[in-house]
ZAMARGU-4260 file (C-alpha; in steps of 0.2 Angstrom, whole numbers, plus 5000, padded with zeros to 4 digits):
<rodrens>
0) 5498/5504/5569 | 5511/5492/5562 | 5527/5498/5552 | 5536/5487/5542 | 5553/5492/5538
5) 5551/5497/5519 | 5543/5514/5516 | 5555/5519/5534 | 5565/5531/5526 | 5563/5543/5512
10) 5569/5561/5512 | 5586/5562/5512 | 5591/5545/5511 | 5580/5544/5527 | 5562/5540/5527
15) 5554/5531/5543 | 5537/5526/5540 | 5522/5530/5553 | 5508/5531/5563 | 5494/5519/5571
20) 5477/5528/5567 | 5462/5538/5565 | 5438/5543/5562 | 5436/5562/5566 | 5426/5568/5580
25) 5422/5587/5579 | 5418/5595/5595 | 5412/5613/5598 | 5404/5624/5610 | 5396/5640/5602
30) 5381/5652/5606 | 5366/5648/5600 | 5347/5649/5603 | 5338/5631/5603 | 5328/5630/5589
35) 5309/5630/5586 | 5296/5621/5578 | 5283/5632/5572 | 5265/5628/5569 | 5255/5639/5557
40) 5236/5643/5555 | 5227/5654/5544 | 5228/5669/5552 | 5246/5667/5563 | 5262/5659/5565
45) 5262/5654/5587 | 5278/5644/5592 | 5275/5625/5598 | 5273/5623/5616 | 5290/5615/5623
50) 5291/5601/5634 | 5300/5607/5648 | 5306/5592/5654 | 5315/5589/5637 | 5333/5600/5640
55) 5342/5597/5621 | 5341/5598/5605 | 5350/5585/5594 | 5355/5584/5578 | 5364/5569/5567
60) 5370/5569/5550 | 5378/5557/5537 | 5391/5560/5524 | 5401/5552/5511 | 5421/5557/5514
65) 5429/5546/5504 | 5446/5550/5497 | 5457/5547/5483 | 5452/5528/5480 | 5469/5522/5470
70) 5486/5526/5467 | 5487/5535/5484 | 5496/5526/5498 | 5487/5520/5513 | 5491/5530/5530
75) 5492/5515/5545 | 5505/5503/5539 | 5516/5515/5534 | 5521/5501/5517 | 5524/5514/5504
80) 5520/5499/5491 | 5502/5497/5498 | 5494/5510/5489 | 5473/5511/5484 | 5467/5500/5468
85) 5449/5503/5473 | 5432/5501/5484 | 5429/5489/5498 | 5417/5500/5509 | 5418/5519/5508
90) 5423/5531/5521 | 5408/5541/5528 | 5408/5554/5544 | 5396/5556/5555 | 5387/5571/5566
95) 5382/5572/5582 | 5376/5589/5587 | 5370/5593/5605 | 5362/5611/5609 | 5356/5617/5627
100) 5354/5636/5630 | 5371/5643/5623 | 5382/5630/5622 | 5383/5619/5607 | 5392/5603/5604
105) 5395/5596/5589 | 5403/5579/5587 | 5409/5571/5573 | 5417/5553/5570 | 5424/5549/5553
110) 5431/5534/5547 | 5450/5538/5543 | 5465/5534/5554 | 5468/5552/5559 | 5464/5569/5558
115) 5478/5582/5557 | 5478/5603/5560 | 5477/5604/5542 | 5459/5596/5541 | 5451/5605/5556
120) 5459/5621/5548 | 5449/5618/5534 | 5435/5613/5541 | 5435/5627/5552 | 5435/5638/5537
125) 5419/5630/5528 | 5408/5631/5543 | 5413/5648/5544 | 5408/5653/5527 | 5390/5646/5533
130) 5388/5650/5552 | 5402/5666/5554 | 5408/5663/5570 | 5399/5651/5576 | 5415/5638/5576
135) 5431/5640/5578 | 5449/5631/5577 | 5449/5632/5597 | 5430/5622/5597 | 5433/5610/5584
140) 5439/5594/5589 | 5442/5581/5579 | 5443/5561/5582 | 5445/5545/5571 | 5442/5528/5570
145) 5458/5523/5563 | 5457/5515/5547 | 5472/5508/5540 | 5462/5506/5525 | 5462/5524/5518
150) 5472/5536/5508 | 5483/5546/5517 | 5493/5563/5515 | 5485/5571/5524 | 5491/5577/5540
155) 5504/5591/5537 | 5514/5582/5547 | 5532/5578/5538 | 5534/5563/5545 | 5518/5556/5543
160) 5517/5561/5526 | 5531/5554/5520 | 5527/5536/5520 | 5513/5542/5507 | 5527/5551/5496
165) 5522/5569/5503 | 5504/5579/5505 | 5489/5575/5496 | 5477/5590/5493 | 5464/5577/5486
170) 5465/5567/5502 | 5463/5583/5511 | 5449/5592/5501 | 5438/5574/5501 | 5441/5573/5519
175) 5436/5592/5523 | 5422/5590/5513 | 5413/5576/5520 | 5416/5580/5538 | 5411/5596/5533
180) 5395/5591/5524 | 5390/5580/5539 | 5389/5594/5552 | 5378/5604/5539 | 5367/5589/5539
185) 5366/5587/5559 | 5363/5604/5558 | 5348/5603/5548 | 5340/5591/5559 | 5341/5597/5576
190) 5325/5591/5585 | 5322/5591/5603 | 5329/5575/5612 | 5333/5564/5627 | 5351/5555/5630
195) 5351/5537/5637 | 5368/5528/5642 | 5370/5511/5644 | 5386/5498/5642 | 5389/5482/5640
200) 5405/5470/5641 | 5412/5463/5623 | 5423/5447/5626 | 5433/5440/5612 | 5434/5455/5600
205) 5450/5459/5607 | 5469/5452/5611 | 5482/5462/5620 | 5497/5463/5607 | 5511/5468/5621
210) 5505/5459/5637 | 5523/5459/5641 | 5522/5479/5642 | 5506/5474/5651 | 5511/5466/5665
215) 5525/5479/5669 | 5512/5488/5680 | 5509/5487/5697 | 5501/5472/5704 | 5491/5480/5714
220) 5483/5492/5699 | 5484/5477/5689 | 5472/5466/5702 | 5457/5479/5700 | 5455/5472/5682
225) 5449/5455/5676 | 5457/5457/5660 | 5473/5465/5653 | 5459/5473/5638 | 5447/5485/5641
230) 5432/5476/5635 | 5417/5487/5641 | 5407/5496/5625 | 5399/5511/5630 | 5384/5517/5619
235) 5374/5533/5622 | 5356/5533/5613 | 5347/5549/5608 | 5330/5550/5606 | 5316/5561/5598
240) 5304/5568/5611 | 5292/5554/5603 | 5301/5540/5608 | 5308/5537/5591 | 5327/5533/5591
245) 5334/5548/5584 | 5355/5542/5582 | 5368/5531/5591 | 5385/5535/5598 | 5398/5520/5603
250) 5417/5517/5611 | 5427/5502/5611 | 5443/5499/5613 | 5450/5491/5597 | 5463/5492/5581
255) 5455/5493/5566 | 5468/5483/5560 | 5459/5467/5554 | 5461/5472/5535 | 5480/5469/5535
260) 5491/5477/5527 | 5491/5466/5511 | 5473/5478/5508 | 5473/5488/5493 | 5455/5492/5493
265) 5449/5509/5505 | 5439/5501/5519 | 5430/5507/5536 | 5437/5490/5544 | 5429/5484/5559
270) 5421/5498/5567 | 5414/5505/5550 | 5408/5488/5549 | 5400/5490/5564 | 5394/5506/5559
275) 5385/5500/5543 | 5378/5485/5550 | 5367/5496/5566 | 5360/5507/5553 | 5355/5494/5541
280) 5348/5485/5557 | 5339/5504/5563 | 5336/5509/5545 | 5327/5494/5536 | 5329/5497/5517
285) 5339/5511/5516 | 5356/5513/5507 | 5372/5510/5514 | 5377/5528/5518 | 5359/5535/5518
290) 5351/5530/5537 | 5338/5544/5546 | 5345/5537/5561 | 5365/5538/5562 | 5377/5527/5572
295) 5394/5532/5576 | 5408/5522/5584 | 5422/5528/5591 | 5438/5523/5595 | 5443/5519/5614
300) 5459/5514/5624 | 5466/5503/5607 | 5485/5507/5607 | 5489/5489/5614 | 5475/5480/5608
305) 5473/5470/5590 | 5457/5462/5583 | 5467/5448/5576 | 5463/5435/5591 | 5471/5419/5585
310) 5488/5430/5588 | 5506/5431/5579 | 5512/5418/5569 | 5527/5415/5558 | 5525/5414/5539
315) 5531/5399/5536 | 5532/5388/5550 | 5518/5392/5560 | 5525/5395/5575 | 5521/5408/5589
320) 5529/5426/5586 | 5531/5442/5595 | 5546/5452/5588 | 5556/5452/5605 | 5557/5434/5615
325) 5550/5424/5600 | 5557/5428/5584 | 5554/5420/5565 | 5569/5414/5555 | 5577/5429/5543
330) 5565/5434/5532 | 5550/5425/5539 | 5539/5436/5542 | 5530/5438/5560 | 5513/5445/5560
335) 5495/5440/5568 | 5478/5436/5560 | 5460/5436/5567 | 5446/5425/5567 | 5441/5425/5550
340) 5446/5413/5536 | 5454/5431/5528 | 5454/5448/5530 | 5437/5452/5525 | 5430/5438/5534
345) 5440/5445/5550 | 5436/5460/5548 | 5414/5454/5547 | 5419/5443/5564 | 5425/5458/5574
350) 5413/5472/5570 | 5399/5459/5570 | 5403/5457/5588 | 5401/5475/5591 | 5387/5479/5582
355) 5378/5465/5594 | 5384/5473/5609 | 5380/5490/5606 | 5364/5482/5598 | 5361/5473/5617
360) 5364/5490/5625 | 5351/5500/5614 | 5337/5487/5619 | 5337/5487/5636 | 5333/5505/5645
365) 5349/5513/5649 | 5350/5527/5660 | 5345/5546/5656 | 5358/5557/5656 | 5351/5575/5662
370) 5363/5592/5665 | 5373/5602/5658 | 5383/5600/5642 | 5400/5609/5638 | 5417/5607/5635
375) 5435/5611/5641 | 5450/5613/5626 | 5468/5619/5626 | 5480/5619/5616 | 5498/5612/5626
380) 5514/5613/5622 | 5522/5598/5629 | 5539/5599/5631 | 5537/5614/5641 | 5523/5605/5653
385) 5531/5600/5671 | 5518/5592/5681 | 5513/5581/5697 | 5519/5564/5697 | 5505/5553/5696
390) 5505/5536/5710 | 5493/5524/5701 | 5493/5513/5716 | 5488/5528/5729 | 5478/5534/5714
395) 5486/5552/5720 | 5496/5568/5713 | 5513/5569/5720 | 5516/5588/5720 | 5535/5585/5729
400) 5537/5576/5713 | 5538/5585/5697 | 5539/5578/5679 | 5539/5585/5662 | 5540/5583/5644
405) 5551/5580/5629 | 5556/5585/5614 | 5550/5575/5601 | 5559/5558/5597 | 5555/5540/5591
410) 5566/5525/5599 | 5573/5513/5591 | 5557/5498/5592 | 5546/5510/5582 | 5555/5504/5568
415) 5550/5487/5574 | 5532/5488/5569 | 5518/5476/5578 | 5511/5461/5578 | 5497/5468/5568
420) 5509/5470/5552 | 5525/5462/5547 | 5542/5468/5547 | 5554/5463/5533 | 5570/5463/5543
425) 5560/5457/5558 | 5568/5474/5571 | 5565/5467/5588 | 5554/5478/5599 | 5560/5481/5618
430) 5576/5487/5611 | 5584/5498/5624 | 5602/5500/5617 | 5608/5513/5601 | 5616/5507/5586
435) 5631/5514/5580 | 5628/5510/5563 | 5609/5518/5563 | 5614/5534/5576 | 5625/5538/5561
440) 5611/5537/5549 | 5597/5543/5558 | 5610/5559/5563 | 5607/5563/5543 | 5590/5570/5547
445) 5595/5578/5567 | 5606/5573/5581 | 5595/5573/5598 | 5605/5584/5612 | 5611/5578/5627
450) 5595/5583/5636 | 5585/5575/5625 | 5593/5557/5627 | 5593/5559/5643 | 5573/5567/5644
455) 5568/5551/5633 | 5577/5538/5643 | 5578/5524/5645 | 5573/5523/5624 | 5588/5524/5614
460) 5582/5540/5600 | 5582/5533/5583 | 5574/5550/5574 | 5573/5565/5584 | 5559/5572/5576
465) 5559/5587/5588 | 5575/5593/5580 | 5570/5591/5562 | 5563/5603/5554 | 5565/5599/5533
470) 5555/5604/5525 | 5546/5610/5541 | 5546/5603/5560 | 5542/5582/5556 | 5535/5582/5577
475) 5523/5597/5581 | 5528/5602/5601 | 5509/5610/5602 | 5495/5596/5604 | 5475/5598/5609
480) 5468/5590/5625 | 5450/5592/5629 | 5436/5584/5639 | 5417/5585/5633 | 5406/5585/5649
485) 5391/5579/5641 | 5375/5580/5653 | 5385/5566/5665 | 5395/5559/5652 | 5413/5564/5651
490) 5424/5561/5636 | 5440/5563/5638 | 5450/5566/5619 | 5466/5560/5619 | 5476/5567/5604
495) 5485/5551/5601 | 5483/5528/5605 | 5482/5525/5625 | 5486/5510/5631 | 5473/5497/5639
500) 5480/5502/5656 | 5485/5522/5650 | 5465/5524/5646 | 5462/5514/5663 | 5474/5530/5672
505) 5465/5542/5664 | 5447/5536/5668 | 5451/5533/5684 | 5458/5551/5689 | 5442/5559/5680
510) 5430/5547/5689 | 5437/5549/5705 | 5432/5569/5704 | 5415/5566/5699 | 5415/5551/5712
515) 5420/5567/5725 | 5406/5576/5718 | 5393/5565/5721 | 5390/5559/5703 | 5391/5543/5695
520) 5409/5539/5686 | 5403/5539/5670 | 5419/5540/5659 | 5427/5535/5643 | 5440/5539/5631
525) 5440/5544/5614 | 5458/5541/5608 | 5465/5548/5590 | 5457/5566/5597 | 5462/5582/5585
530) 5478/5576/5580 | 5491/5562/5578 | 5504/5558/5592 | 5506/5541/5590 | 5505/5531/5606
535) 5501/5536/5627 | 5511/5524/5639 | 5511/5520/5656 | 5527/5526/5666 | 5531/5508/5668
540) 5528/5503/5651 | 5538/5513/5643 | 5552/5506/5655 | 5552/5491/5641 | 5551/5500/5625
545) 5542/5489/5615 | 5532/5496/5599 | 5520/5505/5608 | 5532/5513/5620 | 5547/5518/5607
550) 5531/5528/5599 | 5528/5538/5613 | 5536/5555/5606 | 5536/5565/5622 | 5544/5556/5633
555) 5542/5545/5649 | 5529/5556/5658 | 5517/5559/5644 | 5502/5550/5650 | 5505/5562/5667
560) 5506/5578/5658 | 5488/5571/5652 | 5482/5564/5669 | 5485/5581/5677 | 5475/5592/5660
565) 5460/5580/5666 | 5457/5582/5684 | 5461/5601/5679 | 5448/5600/5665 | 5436/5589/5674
570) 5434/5602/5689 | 5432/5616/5676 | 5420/5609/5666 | 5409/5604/5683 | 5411/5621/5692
575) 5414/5634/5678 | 5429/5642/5673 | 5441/5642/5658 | 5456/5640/5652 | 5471/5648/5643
580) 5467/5645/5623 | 5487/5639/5622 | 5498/5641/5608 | 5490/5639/5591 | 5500/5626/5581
585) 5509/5635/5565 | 5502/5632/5550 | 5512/5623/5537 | 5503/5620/5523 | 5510/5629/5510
590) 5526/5620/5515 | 5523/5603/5510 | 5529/5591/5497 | 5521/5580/5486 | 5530/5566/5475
595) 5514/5559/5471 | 5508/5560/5450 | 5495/5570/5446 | 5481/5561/5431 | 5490/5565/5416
600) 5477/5557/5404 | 5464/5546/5399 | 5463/5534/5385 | 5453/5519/5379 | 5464/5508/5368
605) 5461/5507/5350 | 5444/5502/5343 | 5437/5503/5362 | 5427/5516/5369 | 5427/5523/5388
610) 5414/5510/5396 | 5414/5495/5383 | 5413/5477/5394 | 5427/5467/5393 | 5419/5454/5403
615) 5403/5451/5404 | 5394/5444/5422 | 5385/5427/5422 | 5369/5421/5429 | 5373/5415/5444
620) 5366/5408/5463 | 5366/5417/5479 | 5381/5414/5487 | 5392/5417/5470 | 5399/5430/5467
625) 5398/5441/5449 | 5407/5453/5440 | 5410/5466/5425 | 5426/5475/5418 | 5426/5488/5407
630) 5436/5500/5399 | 5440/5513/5414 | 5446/5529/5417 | 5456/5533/5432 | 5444/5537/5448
635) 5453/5552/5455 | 5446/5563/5443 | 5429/5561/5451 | 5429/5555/5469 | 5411/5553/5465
640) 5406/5557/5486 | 5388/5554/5490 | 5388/5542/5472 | 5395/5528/5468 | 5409/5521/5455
645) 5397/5507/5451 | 5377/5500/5457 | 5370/5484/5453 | 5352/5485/5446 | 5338/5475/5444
650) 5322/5478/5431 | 5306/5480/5441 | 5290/5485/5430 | 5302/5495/5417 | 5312/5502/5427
655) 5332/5499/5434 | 5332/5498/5453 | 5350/5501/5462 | 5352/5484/5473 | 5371/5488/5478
660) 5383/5500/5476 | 5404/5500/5479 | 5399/5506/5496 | 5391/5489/5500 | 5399/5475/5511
665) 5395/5462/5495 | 5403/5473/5483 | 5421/5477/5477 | 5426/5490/5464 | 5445/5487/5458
670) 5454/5499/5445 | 5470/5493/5435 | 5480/5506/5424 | 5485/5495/5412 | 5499/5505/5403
675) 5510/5522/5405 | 5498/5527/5389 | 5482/5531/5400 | 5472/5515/5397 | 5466/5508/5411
680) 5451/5494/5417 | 5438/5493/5430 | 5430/5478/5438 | 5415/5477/5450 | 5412/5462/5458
685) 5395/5458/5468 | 5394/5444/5479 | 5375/5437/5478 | 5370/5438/5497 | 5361/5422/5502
690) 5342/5429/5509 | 5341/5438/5490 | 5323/5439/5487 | 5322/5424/5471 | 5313/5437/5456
695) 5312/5430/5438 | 5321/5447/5433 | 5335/5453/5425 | 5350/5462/5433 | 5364/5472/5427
700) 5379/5479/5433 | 5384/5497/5429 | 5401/5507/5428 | 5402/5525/5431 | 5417/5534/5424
705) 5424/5552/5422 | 5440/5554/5409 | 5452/5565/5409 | 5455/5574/5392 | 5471/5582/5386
710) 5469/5598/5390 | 5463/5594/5406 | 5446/5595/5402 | 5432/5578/5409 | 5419/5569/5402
715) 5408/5559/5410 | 5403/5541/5404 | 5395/5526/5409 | 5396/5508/5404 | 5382/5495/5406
720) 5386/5476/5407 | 5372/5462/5397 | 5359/5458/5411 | 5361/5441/5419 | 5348/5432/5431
725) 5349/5425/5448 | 5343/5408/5449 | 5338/5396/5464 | 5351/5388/5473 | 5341/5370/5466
730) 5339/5377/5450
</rodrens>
């Protein structure tokens, strides 16, 4: 995630602005007995015969979890001036629910940047209300795709709250909600299945942001690797015992970063892209949203790596950038930009390159992946964690050699930001020396003790989070690691952004176990896992303290304390055993702030009515792109989940079909309050896509509203623009 320098400090006359990302993935084991088809006759009810040789049931599921669409700021840049105005693509979750014998694993990836205690919490609490017991906080794991392009507030965690001025209760609610909604769909559809896993290599999706950092590793871990990215995609494919494919699960290794920080419209970004385009492709005809057969990606090692291949440039004169050795004159801005033309275009490059690749996996074989499922979790107090050193040349555990963790802390280059943003004052990263000037300013919120500096160094501690605790702790110490064994699949979660050669460490210590074992080393990681802690380093990365390094909050030996919970949770999960549950984290929700304003009111202005055009669209060719705006009320009083904002329709035999909704690629759905008074507009734009089927027909475009009265009552309304025609492109 990229950081700009504004929104960096709030609270107190100090306000640093967070995080780098998030799509939820729920994980839980549970007891429960397979279920059963049964066949009836007229005189009995006999159970289906069971193949034998079929050893899961499998269910996915599908739902709409977008938040809070505008005047909520978005969590990733950290820009408290880049808040919502509207609707590129909408934020869906999706279920993956694996069941053999007793154990059940359900697996969820959303499309937000991160999923905090607070949401698994609630989450927890609905699927109780259905199943009792059946999940609990200790078995749900939750794992994003990281967004930038979502509301945020979130995360009951102060300092990653802050840069959204404080909690948001409707960010929260939509979110629990949809993940929540998914799982109960998965659920309904658990059928018996097979699991098929196959990869494939993506090349030029990716660019290594901090190839400096890179290159500090040893040259002879570095010589393994062709690439200083992880390009390989790994796709598992479930079928139906038929043959038919039932869903689709994904990892690559990228930022979804290519909607930059200039967005103001929620998006999935490149990985929802991804996402979308699979199931339109496996679900011919169906509505974005509304696919049989599901397709999840998930986020891999991505802490280093950017989508926005053609690099960092300066604003103005165009020259090469990297906020350390290269810098841009004072207030020229340094920042990268992908393949695209813009944003969106960017944004369509990179997923479309994934989409292919996980699309090239899925039509070749793949191999069947047969055995037992489970999974190991535990909650881990860092700083109190004192572990093996790890030798990534020897690929050993150096047991003469102990390490531990930190307190939390954030150095001075997280203020820098990335290459994947911009940063006003343009902060150098690989800064290794304290200010006096900021350590007096940064003391406002907590001074780090002396073994703090000296846990954390070489980083100089700009915000020792650890040691704040206004209006509660602004670091949690207490973090979840767990590792899904998934019938010869292990996915380890890592609770935060690994670097390229941090996910390489971790996938090499688990594969070497199974490699012992006699089983093939089928690994990969699923980063942003349960909860937020920025970045995972190497050792010798962090040496340099660039971005990705100075937001490592536990120190130096972070990525060990991890390396050792996996070979530990990787021998568990393939021989039996458990482990200790840990130390719950402490619940802060009822201490949050909030500076963001509720929805007073809504009012159309004089001699208008909520829903009366403004503009009116005009026929047009495909290609073109057409739009309505009306008179609007504000869309946070109905998030309008599993619905739409707006539809374009089209007039077959007396009837209006929906051709698009604001959940749609082609489609953009802005909202402008236009005064202090309540009035506000609503604009829907559709851009015509150029394989349209040519009908002599009219189509419209339709605004669905919901305002706010004064006594806090609503009323739904709905506005319908004059129909307009879509001629030939000779015409």
């Amino acid at each position: 995630m990229a950081i700009p320098i504004v929104g960096k400090v709030v609270m107190l006359g100090i306000t640093l602005g967070v995080i780098a990302g998030l799509t939820a993935v729920i994980i839980l084991v549970v007891n429960d007995s397979a279920e059963k088809d049964d066949v009836s006759t007229t005189t009995s009810t006999t159970e289906k015969p069971r193949d034998p040789d079929i050893l899961y049931d499998i269910g996915v599921g599908i739902a709409d979890m977008t938040g809070p669409c505008v005047q909520i700021n978005f969590m990733g840049y950290a820009d408290i001036g880049q808040s919502g105005r509207g609707i590129h693509t909408r934020q869906f979750s999706r279920a993956f629910i694996f069941v053999q014998g007793d154990t059940r694993i359900v697996l969820v990836t959303a499309d937000v940047l991160a999923i905090g205690i607070g949401v698994r919490r609630e989450v927890v609490n609905k699927l109780q209300e259905i199943y009792g017991d059946m999940y609990t906080l200790r078995n749900v794991i939750l794992t994003a795709t990281h967004t930038h392009s979502g509301p945020g507030g979130h995360l009951v965690d102060f300092i990653l709250d802050v840069s959204i001025l404080g909690f948001s209760k409707e960010t929260l609610d939509a979110y629990v909600e949809g993940i929540t909604r998914s799982i109960v769909r998965a659920h309904e559809n658990i059928v018996p299945s097979r699991l098929f896993y196959g990869s494939a290599n993506v090349l030029n999706a990716q660019l290594n942001r901090s190839p400096f950092s890179y290159n500090q590793n040893p040259e002879e871990e570095k010589n393994r690797y062709n690439t200083n990215t992880d390009t390989d995609l790994s796709v598992v494919r479930i079928e139906k015992a038929d043959g038919s494919l039932h869903g689709v699960m994904s990892w690559f290794g990228v930022h979804t970063t290519s909607m930059n920080m200039t967005n103001h419209l929620v998006s999935s970004d490149n990985l929802g892209y991804a996402a979308m385009k699979l199931e339109e492709t496996l679900n011919p005809g169906s509505q974005i949203g509304k696919p049989s057969i599901v397709a999840g990606f998930f986020a891999a090692s991505q802490g280093d790596v950017s989508p926005n291949t053609r690099g960092a440039r300066c604003e103005f004169s165009g020259e090469s950038c990297d906020n350390q050795f290269e810098l841009c004159d004072q207030w020229e801005l340094c920042f990268s930009v992908g393949p695209g033309n813009d944003m969106f275009e960017s944004t369509r490059i990179i997923g479309t390159w994934v989409y292919e690749g996980a699309l090239g996996v899925l039509n070749r074989p793949g191999e069947e992946l047969r055995g037992e499922i489970g999974v190991v979790h535990q909650f881990v107090e860092m700083p109190s964690q004192t572990v093996a050193k790890y030798n990534p040349v020897s690929r050993t555990f150096d047991t003469s050699n102990p390490v531990s963790g930190c307190v939390p802390g954030l150095g001075y280059s997280f203020a820098s930001g990335t290459i994947d943003g911009a940063n006003l004052l343009n902060i150098t990263q690989g800064t290794l020396n304290n200010n006096t000037l900021l350590d007096a300013i940064s003391g406002v919120v907590a001074n780090p003790t002396v073994e703090d500096i000296e846990c954390h160094a070489p980083k100089p501690i700009l915000l020792a989070t650890g040691r704040a605790n206004f209006p509660f702790p602004w670091h949690s110490s207490v973090v979840s690691v767990s590792l899904i064994w998934l019938a010869g699949l292990a996915i380890a979660g890592v609770p935060g952004e690994p670097t390229t050669m941090a996910g390489r460490r971790i996938k090499d210590v688990v594969s070497s176990i199974l490699e012992e074992k006699t089983l093939e080393p089928r690994v990969v990681v699923s980063s942003l896992c349960n909860e937020y802690i920025h970045y995972i380093t190497t050792f010798e990365e962090y040496q340099v303290q660039r971005y990705e390094a100075a937001s490592v909050i536990y120190g130096p030996n972070t990525l060990d304390i991890f390396l050792n919970k996996f070979r530990e949770f990787t021998n568990i999960a393939l021989e039996g055993g458990n482990v200790p549950a840990g130390p719950t984290p402490i619940d802060y929700r009822n201490n949050t702030i909030s500076l963001i304003p509720s929805v007073i009111l809504d009012v159309a202005p004089m001699g208008r009515n909520f829903g009366d055009v403004l503009e009116e669209p005009q026929s047009a060719r495909p290609g073109d792109t057409v739009k309505a705006t009306f008179i609007a009320a504000n869309p946070r009083n109905n998030l309008r989940q599993e619905s739409t904002h707006a539809t374009v329709e089209r007039l077959e035999l007396g009837r209006w079909l929906v051709v698009a909704t604001d959940a749609d690629w082609s489609t953009k759905f802005t909202w402008q309050q236009e005064s202090i008074l309540g009035t506000s507009t609503a604009t829907f734009e559709w851009t015509i896509p150029v394989d349209i089927p040519i009908l002599q027909v009219p189509y419209r475009i339709v605004y669905y509203g919901t305002a706010r009265g004064i006594q806090g009552s609503f009323r739904n309304f709905e506005g319908r623009s004059a129909s307009f025609n879509i001629n030939t492109i000779n015409s």
